[in-house]
C-alpha positions, 0 to 999 in steps of 0.5 A: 622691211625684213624680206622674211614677210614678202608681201611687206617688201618695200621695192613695190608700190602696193596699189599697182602691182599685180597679184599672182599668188592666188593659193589662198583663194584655191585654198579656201574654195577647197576648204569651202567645198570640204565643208559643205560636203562634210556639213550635207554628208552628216546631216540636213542642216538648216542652210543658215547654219551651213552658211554661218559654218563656212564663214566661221570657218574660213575666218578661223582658217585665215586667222590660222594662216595669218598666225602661222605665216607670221610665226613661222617667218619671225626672226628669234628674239624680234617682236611682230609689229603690227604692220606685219600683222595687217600684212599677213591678214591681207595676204591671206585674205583670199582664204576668208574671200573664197568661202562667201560665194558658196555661201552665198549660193547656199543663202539664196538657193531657196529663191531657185526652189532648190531643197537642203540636198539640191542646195547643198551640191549647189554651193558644191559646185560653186566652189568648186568651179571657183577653185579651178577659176582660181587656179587658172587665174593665178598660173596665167598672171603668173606667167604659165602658158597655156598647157601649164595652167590646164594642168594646174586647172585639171589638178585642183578639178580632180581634188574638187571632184575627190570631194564631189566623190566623197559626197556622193558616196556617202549618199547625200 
């Protein structure tokens, strides 16, 4: 297999190996706390067109992702064969992961009482404490030791708390 699309490498077996490379799901908590502060920020939206926004969201994204990682990698001249496309589709897929469980937050969180607001800084916190789980995860299958995954813990809770930040600014 061409080792310019590196999840399609051939000298490992698919179903055993261990995954390490958690970036889209990092990406796709962040973008789902993007969102979700953004979508409160401007508006009291019904939750159901919040939580129909943060799944199109992160299809559209992955979809983005799965074009360009494919585009970007492609030899001159070679066509794309369609097992690098589910390839690429299944790598990037922790982008479209990452976005449900803030959006299943927001679905159930008139079960809790909670208000359009209260709901909102719900899924918020939702993603991003998943952002940082992801993080974690990855740099500890990866191999980091313990300082080296606070610190990539402590990088992703400063860019959720940016958001956080930016949420609570804008007074909503």
């Amino acid at each position: 297999m061409n080792c310019l699309f590196p999840w399609l490498r051939s000298d490992r077996p698919r179903r055993s190996v261990s995954r390490a490379d958690y970036a889209g799901a990092v990406y796709g908590s962040l973008l789902a706390s993007s969102v979700i502060a953004t979508a409160s920020a401007v508006g009291d939206f019904p939750r159901i067109q919040v939580v129909v926004l943060l799944l199109v969201t992160g299809v559209v994204f992955w979809a983005a992702h799965v074009y360009a990682s494919l585009a970007g990698a492609r030899l001159v001249g070679q066509p794309v064969g369609w097992a690098e496309v589910r390839g690429a589709a299944r790598h990037e897929s922790l982008i479209v992961q990452a976005t449900v469980l803030p959006a299943m937050a927001l679905a159930v969180s008139p079960l809790l009482g909670l208000e359009v607001k209260g709901a909102g800084w719900l899924a918020l916190a939702v993603a991003v404490a998943q952002q940082v789980a992801w993080a974690l995860l990855g740099a500890l299958k990866a191999g980091a030791s313990r300082s080296q995954a606070a610190v990539e813990g402590t990088v992703n809770l400063t860019f959720g708390l940016v958001i956080v930040a930016a949420k609570a600014a804008l007074g909503h």
